[in-house]
N, CA, C and O atoms as a GROMACS GRO file, in nm:
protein
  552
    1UNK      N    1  -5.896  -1.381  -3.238
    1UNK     CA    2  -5.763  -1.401  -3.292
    1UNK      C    3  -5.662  -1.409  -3.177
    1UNK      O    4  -5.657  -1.338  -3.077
    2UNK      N    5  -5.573  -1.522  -3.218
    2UNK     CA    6  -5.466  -1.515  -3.088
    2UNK      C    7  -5.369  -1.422  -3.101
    2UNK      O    8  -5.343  -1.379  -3.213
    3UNK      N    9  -5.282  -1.365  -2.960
    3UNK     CA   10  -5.171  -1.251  -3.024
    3UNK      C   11  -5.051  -1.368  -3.036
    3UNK      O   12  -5.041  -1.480  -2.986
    4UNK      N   13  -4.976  -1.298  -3.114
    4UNK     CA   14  -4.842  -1.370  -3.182
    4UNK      C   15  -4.805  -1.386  -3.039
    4UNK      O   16  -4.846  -1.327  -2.940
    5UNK      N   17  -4.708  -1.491  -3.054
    5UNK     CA   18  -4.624  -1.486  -2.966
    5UNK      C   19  -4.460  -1.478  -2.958
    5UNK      O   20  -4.393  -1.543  -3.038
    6UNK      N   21  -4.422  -1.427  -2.897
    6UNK     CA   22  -4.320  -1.344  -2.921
    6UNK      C   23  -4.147  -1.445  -2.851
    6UNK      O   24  -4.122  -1.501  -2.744
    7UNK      N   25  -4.048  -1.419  -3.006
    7UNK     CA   26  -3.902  -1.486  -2.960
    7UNK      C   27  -3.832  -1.373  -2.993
    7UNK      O   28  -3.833  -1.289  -3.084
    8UNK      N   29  -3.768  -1.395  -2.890
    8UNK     CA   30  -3.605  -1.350  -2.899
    8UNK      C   31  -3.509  -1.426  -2.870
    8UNK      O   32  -3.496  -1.511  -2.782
    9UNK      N   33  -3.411  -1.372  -2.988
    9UNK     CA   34  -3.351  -1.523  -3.074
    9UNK      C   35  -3.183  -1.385  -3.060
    9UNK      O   36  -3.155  -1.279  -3.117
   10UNK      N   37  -3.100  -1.491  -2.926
   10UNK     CA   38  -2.956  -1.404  -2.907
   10UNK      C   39  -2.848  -1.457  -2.944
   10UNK      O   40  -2.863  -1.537  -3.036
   11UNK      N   41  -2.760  -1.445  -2.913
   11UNK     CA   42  -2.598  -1.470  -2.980
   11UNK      C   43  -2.501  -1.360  -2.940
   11UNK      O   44  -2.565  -1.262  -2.901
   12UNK      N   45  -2.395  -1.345  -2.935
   12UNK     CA   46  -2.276  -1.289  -2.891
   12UNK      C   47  -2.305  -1.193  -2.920
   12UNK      O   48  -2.363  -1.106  -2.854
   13UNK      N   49  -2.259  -1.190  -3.056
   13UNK     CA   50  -2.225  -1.016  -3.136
   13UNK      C   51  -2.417  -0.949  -3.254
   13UNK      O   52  -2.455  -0.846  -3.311
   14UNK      N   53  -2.469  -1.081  -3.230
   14UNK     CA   54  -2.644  -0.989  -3.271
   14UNK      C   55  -2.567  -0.970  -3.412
   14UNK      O   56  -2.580  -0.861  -3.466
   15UNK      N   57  -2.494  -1.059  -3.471
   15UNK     CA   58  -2.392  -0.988  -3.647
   15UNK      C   59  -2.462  -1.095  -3.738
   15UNK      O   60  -2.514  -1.043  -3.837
   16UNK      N   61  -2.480  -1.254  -3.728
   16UNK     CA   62  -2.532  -1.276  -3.847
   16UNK      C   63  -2.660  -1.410  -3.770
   16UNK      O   64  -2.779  -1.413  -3.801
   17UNK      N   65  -2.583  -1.524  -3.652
   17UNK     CA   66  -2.674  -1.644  -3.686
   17UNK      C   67  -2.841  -1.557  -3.601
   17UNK      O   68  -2.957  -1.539  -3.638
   18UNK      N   69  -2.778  -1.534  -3.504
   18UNK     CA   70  -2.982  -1.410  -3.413
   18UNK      C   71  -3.019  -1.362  -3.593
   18UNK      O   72  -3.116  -1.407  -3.655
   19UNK      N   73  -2.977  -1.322  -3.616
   19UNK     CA   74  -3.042  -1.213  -3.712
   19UNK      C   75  -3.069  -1.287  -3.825
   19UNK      O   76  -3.156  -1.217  -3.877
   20UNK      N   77  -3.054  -1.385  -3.899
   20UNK     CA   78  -3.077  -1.502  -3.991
   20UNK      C   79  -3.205  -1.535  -3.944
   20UNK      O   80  -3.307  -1.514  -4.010
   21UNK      N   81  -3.204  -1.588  -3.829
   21UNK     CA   82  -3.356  -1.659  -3.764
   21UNK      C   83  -3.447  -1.527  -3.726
   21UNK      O   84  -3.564  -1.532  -3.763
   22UNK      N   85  -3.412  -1.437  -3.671
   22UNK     CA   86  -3.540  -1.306  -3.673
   22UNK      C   87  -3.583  -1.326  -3.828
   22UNK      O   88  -3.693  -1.365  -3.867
   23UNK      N   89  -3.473  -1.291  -3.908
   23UNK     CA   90  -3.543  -1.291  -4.019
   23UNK      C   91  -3.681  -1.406  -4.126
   23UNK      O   92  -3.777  -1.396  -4.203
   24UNK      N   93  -3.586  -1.517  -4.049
   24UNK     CA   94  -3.717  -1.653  -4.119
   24UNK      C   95  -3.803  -1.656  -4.052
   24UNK      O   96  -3.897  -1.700  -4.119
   25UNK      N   97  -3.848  -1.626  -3.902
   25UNK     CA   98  -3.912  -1.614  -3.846
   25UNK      C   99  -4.055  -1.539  -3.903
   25UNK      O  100  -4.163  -1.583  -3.942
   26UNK      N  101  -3.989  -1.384  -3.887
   26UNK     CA  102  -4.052  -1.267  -3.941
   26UNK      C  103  -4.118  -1.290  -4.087
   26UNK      O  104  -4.236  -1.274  -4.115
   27UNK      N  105  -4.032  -1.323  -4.160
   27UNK     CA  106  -4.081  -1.414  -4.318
   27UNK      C  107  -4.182  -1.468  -4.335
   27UNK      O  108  -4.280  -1.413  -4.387
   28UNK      N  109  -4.178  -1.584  -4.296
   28UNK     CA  110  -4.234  -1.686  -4.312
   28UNK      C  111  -4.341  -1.792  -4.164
   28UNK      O  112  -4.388  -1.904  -4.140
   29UNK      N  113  -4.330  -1.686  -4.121
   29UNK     CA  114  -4.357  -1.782  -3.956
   29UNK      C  115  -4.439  -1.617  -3.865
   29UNK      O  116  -4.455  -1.600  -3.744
   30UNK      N  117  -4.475  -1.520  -3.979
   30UNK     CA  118  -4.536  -1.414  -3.907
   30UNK      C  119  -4.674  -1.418  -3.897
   30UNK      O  120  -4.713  -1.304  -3.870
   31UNK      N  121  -4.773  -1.501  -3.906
   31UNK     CA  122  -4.897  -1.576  -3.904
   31UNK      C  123  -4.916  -1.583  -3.723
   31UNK      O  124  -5.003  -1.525  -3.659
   32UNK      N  125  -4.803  -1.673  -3.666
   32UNK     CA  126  -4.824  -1.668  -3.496
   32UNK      C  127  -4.705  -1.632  -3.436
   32UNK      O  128  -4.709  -1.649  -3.314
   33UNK      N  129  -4.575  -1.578  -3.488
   33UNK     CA  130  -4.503  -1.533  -3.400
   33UNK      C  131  -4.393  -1.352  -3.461
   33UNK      O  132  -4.365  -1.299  -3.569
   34UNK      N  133  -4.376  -1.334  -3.369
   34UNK     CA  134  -4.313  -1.218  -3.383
   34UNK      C  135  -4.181  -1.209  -3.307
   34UNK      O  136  -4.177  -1.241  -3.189
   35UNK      N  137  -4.074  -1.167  -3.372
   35UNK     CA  138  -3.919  -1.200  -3.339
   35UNK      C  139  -3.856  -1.108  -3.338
   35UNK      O  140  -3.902  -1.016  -3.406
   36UNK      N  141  -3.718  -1.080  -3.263
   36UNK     CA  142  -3.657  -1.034  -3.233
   36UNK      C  143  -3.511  -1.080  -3.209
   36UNK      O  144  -3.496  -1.201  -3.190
   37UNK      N  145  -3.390  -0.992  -3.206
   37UNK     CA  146  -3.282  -1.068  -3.173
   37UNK      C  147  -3.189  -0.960  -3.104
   37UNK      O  148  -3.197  -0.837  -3.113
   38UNK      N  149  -3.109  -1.030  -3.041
   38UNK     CA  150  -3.052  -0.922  -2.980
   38UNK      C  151  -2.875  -0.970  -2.930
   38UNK      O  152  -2.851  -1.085  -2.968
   39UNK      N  153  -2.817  -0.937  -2.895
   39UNK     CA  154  -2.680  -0.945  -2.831
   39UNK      C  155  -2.589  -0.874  -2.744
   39UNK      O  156  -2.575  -0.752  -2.756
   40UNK      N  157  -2.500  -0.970  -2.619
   40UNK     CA  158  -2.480  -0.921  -2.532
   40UNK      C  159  -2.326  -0.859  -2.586
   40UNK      O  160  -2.263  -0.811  -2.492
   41UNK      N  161  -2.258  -0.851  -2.714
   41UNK     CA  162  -2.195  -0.780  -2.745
   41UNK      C  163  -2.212  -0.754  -2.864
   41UNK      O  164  -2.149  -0.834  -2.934
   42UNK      N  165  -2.286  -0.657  -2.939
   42UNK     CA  166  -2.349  -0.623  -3.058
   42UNK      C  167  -2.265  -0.588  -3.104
   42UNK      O  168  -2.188  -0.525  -3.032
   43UNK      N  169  -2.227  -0.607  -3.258
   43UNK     CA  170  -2.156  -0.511  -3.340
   43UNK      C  171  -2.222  -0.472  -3.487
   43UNK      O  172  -2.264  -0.356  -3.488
   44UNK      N  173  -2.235  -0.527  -3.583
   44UNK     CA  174  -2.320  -0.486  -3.676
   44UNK      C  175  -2.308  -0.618  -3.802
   44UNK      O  176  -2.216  -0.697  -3.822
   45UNK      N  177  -2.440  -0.602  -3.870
   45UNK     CA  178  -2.500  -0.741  -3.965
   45UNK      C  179  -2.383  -0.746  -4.028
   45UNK      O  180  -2.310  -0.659  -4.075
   46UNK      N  181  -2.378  -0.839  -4.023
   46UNK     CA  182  -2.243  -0.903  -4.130
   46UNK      C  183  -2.291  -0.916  -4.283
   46UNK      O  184  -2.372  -1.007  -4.300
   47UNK      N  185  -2.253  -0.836  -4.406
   47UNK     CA  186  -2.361  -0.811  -4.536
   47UNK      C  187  -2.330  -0.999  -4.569
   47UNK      O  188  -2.417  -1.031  -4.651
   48UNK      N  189  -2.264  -1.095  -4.543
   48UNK     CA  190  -2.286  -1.222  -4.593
   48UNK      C  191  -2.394  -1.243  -4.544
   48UNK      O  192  -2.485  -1.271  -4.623
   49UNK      N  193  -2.429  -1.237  -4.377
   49UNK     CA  194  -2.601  -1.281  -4.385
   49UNK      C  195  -2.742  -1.192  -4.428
   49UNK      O  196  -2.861  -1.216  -4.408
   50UNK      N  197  -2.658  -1.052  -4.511
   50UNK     CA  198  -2.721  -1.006  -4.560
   50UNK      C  199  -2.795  -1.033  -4.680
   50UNK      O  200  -2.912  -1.036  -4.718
   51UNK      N  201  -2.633  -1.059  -4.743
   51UNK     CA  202  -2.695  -1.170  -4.909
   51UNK      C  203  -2.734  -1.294  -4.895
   51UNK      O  204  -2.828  -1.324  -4.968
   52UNK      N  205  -2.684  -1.400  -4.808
   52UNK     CA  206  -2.750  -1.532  -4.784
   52UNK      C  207  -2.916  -1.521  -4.776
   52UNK      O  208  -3.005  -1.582  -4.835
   53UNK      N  209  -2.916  -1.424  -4.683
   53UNK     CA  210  -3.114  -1.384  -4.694
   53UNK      C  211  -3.184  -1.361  -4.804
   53UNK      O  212  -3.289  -1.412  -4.843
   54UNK      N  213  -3.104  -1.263  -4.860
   54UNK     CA  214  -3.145  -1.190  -5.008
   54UNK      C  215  -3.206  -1.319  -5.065
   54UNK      O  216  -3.323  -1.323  -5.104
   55UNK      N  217  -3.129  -1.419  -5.069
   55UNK     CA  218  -3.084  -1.567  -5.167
   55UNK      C  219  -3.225  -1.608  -5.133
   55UNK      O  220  -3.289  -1.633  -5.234
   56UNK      N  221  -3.290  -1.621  -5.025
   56UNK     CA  222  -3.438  -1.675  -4.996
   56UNK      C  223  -3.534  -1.589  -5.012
   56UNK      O  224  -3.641  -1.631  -4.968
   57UNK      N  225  -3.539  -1.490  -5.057
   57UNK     CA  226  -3.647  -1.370  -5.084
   57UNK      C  227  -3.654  -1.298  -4.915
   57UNK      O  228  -3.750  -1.222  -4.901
   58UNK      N  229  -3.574  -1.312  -4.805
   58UNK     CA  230  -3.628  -1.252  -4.706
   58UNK      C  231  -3.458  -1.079  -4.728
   58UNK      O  232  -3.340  -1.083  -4.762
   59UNK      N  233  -3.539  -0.982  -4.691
   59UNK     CA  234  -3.468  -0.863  -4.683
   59UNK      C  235  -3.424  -0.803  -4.528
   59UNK      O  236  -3.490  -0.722  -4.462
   60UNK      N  237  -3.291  -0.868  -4.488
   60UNK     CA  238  -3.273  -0.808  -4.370
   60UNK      C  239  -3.172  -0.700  -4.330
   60UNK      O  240  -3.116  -0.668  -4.225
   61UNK      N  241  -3.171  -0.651  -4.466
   61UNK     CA  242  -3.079  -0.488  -4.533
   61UNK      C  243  -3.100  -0.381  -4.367
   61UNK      O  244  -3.008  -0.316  -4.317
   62UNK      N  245  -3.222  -0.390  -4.321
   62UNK     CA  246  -3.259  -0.303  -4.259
   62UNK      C  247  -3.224  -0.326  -4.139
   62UNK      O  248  -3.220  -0.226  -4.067
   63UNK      N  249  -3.186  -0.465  -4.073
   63UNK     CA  250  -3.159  -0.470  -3.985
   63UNK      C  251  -3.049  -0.404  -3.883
   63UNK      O  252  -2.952  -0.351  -3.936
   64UNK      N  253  -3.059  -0.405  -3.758
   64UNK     CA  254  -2.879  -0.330  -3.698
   64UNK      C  255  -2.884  -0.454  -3.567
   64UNK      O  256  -2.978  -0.512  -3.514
   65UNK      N  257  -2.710  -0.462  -3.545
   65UNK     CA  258  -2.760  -0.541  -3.460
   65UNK      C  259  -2.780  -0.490  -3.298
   65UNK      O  260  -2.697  -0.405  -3.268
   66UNK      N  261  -2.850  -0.516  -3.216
   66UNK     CA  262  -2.892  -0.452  -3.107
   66UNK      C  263  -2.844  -0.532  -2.952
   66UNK      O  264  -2.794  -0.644  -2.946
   67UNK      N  265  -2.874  -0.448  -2.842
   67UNK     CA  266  -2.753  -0.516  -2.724
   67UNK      C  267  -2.927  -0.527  -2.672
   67UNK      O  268  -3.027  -0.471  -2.718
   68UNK      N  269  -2.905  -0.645  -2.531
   68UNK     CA  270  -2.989  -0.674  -2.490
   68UNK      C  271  -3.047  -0.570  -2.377
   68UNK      O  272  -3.143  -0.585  -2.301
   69UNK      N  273  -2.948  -0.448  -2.391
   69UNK     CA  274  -3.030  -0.374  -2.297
   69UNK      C  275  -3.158  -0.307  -2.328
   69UNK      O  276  -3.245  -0.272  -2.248
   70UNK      N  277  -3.157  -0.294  -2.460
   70UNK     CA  278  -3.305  -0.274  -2.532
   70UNK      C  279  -3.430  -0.309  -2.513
   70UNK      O  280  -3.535  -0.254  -2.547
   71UNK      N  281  -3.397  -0.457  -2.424
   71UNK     CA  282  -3.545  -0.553  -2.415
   71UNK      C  283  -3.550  -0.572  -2.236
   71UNK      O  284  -3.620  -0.649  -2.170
   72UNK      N  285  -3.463  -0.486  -2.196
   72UNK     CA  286  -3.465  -0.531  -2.027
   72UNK      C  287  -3.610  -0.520  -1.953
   72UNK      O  288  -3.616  -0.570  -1.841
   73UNK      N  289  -3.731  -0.458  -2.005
   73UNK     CA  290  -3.873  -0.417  -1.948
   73UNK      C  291  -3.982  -0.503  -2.040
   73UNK      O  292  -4.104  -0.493  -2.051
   74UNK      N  293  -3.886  -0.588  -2.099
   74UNK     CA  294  -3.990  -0.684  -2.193
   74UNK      C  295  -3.982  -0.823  -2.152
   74UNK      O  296  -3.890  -0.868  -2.084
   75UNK      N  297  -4.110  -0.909  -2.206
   75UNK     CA  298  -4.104  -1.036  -2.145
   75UNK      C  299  -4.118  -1.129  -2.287
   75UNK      O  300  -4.215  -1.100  -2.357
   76UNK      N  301  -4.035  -1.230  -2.333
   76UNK     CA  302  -4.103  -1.313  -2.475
   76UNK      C  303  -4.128  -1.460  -2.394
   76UNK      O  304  -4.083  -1.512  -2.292
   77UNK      N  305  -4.230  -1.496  -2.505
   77UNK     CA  306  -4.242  -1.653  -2.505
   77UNK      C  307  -4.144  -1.702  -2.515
   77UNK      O  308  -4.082  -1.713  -2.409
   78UNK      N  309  -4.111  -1.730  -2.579
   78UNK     CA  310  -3.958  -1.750  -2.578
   78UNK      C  311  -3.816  -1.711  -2.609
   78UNK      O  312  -3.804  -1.636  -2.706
   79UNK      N  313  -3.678  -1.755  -2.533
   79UNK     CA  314  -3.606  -1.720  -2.546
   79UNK      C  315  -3.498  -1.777  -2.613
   79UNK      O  316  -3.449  -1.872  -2.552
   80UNK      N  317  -3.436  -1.744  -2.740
   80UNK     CA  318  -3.387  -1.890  -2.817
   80UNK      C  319  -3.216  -1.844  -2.811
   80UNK      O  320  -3.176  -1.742  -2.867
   81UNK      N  321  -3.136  -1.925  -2.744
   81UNK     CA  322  -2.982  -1.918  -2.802
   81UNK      C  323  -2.913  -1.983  -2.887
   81UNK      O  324  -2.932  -2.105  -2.879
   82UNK      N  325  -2.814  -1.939  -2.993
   82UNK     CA  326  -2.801  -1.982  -3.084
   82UNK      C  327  -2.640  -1.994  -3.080
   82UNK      O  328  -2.595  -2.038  -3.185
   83UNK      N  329  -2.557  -1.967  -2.994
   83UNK     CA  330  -2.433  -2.014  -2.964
   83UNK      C  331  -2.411  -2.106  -2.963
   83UNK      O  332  -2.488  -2.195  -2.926
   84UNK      N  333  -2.218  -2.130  -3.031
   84UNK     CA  334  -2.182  -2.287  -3.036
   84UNK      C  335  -2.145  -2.373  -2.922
   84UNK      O  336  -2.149  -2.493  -2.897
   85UNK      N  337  -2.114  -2.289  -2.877
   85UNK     CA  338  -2.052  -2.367  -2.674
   85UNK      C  339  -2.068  -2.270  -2.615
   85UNK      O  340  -2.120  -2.159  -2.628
   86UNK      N  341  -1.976  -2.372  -2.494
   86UNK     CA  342  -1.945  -2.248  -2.364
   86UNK      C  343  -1.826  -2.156  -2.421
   86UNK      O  344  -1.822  -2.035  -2.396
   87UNK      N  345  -1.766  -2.198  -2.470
   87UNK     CA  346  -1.650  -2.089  -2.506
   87UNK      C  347  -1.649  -1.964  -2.569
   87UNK      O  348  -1.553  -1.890  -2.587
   88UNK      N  349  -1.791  -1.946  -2.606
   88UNK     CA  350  -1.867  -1.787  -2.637
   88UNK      C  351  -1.902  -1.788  -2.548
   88UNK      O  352  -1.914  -1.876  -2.463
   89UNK      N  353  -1.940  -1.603  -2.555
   89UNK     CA  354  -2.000  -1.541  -2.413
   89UNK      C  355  -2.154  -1.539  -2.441
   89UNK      O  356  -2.219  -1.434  -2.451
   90UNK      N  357  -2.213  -1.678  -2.454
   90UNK     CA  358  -2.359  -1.660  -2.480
   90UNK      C  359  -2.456  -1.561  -2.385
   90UNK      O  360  -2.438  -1.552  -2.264
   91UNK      N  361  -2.533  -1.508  -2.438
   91UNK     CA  362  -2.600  -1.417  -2.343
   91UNK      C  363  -2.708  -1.478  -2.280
   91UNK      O  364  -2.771  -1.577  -2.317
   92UNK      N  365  -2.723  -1.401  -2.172
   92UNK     CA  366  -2.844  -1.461  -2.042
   92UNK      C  367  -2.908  -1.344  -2.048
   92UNK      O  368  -2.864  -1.232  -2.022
   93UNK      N  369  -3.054  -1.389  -2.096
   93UNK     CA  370  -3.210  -1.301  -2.040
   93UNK      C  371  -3.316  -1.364  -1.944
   93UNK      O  372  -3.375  -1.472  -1.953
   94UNK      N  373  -3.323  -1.266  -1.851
   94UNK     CA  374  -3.419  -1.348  -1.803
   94UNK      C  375  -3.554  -1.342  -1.797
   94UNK      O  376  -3.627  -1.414  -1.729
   95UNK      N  377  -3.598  -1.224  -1.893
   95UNK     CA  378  -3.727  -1.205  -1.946
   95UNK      C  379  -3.795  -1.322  -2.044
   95UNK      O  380  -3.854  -1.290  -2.147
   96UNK      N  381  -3.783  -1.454  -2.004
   96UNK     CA  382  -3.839  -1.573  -2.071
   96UNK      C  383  -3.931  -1.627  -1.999
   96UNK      O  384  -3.908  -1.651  -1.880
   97UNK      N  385  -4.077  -1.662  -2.068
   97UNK     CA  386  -4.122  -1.825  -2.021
   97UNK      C  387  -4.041  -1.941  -2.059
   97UNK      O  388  -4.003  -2.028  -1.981
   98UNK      N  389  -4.013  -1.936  -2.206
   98UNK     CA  390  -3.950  -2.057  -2.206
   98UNK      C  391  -3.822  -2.052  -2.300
   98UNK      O  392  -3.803  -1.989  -2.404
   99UNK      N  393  -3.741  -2.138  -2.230
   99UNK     CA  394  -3.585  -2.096  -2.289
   99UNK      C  395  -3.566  -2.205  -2.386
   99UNK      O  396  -3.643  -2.289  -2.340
  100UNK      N  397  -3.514  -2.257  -2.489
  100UNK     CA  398  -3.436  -2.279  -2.566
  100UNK      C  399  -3.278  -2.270  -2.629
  100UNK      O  400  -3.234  -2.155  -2.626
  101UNK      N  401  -3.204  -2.354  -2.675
  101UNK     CA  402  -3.089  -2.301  -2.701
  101UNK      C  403  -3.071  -2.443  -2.772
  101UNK      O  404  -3.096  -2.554  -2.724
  102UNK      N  405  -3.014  -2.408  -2.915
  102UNK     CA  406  -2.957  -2.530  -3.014
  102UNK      C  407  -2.858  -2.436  -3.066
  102UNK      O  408  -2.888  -2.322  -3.102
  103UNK      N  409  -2.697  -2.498  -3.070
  103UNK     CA  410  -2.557  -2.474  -3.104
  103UNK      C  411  -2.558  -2.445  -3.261
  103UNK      O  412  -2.611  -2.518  -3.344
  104UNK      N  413  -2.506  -2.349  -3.281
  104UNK     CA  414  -2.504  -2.325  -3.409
  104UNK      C  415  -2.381  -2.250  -3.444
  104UNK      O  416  -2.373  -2.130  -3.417
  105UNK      N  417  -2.249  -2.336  -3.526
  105UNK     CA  418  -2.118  -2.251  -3.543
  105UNK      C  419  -2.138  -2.131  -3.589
  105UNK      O  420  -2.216  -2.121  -3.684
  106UNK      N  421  -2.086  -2.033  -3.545
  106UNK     CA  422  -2.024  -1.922  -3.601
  106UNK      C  423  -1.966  -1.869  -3.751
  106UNK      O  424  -1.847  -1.844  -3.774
  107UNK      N  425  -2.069  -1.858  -3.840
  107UNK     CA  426  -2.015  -1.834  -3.967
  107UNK      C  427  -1.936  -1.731  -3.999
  107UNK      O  428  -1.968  -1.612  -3.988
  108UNK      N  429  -1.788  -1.793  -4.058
  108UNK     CA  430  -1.726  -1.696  -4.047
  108UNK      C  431  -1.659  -1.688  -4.214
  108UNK      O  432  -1.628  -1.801  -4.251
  109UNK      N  433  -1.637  -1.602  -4.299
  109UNK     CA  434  -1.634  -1.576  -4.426
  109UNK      C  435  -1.501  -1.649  -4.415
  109UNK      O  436  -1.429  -1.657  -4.316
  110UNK      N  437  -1.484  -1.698  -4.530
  110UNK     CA  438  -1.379  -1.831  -4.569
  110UNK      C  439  -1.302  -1.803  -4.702
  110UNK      O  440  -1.342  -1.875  -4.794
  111UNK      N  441  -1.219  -1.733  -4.729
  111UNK     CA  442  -1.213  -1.681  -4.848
  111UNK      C  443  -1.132  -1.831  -4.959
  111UNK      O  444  -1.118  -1.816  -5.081
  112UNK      N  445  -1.099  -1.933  -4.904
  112UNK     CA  446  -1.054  -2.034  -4.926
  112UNK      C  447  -1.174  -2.160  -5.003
  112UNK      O  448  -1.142  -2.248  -5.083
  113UNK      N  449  -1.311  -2.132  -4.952
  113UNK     CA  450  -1.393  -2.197  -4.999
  113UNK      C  451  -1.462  -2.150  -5.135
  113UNK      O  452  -1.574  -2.186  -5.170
  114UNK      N  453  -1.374  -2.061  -5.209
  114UNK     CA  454  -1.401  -2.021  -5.331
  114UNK      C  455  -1.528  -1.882  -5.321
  114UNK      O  456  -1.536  -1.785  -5.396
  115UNK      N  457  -1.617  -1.917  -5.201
  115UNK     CA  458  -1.693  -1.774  -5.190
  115UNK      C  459  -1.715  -1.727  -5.099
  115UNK      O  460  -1.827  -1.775  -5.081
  116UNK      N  461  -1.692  -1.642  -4.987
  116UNK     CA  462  -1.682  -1.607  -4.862
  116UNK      C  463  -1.799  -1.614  -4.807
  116UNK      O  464  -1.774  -1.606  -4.686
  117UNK      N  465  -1.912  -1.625  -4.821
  117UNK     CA  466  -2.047  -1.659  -4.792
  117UNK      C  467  -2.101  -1.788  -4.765
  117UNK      O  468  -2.211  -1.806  -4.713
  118UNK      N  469  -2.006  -1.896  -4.809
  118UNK     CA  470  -2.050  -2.024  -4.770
  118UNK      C  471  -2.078  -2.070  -4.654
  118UNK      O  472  -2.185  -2.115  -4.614
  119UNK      N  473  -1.954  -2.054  -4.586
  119UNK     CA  474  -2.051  -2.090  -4.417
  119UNK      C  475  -2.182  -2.041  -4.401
  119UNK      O  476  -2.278  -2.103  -4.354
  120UNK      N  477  -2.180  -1.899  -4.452
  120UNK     CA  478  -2.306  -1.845  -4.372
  120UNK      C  479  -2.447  -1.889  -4.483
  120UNK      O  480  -2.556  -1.832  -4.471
  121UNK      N  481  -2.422  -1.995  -4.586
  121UNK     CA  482  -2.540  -2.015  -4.657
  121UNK      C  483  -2.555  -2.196  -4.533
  121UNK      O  484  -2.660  -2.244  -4.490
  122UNK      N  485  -2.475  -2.228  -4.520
  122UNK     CA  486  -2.480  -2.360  -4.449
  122UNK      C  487  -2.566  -2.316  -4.333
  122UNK      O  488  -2.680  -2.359  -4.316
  123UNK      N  489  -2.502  -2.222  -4.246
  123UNK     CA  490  -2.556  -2.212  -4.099
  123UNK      C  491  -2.722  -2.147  -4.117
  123UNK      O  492  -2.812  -2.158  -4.033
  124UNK      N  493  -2.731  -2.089  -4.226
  124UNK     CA  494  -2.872  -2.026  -4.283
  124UNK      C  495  -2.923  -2.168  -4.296
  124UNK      O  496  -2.970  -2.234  -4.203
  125UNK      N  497  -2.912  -2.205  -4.408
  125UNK     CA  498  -2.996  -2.381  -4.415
  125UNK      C  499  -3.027  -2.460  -4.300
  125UNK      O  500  -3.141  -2.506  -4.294
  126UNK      N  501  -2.903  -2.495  -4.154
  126UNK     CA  502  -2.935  -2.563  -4.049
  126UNK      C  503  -3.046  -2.476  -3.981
  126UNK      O  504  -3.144  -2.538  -3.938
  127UNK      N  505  -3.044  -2.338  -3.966
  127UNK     CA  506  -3.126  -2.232  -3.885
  127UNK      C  507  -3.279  -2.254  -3.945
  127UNK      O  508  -3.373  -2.278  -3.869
  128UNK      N  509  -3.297  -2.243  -4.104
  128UNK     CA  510  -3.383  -2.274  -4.128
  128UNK      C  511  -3.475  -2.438  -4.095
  128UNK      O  512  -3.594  -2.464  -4.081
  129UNK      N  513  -3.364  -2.510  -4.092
  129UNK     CA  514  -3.442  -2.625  -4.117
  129UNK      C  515  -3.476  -2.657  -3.922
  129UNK      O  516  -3.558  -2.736  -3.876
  130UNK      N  517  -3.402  -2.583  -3.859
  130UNK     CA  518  -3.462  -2.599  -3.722
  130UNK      C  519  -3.518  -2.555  -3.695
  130UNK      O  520  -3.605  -2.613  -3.630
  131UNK      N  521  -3.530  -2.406  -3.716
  131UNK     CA  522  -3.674  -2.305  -3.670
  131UNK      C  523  -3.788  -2.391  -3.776
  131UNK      O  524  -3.893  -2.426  -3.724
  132UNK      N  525  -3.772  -2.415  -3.885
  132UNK     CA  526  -3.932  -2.486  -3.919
  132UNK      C  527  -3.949  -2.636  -3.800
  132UNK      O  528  -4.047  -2.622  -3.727
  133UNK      N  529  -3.881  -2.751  -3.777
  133UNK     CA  530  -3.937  -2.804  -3.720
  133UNK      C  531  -3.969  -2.786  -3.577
  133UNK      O  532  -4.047  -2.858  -3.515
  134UNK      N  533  -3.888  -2.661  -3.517
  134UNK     CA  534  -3.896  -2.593  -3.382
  134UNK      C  535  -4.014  -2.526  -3.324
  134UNK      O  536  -4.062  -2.539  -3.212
  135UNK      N  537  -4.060  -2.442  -3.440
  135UNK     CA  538  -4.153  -2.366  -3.456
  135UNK      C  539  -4.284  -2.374  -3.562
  135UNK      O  540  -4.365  -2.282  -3.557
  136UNK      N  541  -4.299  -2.450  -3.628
  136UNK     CA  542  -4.422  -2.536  -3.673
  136UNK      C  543  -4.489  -2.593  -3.639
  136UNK      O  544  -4.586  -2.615  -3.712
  137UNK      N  545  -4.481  -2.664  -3.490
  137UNK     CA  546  -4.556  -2.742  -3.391
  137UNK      C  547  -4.702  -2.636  -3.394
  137UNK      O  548  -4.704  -2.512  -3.398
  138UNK      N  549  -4.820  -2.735  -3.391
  138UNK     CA  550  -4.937  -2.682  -3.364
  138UNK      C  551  -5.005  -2.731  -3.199
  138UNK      O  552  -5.115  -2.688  -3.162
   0.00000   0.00000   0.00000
C-alpha cells in the first residue's frame, strides 16, 4: 500500500478558503492524500464555511484555524496557496516538494445578497471543482 501523500493547503487568516479544501480533501480524496491547512495570521473558522460544508455532507465543526508555526519540523508533498493576489499577506512554507498556488477571492459574508453565505458557497464550488481536477490525476 502506498502512504498518502500529504497537502498543506494556506491562506492568510487559516478562517474559511485553507479550511474548505482540508476539508474536501479529507472527505472525499482520503483514499491517497492527507491534508492540512494552516495560516500565517490565524484567527478562527468562519461558521459560513462551516455551514457551506455542512451543505456537502463534509463536517468541519471541529476544525480551529492554526498558524504555520505548527508544521515548522514537517515536510508535505505538497504545498497549496489559495490567496487572491499580492495584496494579501500570502504565507511562505518552505517545507514543500511541490508548490502550487491558484487565486481564490476571499469570501466575505454579504448581507446584501439576500444570504450571508453566498460568497462562501461560490468560493466552496470553485475550490471544489479545482481540487477534483488538481488532485484526481492518476
Amino acid at each position: 500500500m502506498t502512504a498518502k501523500q500529504k497537502i498543506l493547503f494556506l491562506c492568510t487568516h487559516n478562517a474559511a478558503r485553507s479550511q474548505m479544501a482540508e476539508g474536501i480533501i479529507n472527505a472525499w480524496h482520503a483514499d491517497r492524500y492527507e491534508a492540512q491547512s494552516a495560516g500565517n495570521e490565524p484567527t478562527e473558522v468562519h461558521s459560513c464555511a462551516t455551514e457551506v460544508m455542512a451543505e456537502l455532507g463534509i463536517d468541519i465543526s471541529s476544525h480551529r484555524a492554526k498558524s504555520l508555526d505548527e508544521f515548522d519540523d514537517l515536510t508535505f508533498d505538497y504545498v497549496v496557496t489559495l490567496c487572491a493576489d499580492e495584496q494579501e499577506s500570502c504565507p511562505i512554507f518552505p517545507g514543500g516538494k511541490e508548490y502550487l498556488h491558484h487565486a481564490f477571492d476571499d469570501p466575505v459574508p454579504d448581507p446584501g445578497e439576500g444570504t450571508p453565505c453566498a460568497s462562501f458557497r461560490r468560493v466552496r464550488d470553485r475550490l471544489r471543482e479545482w481540487l477534483g481536477s488538481t488532485f484526481d490525476r492518476d
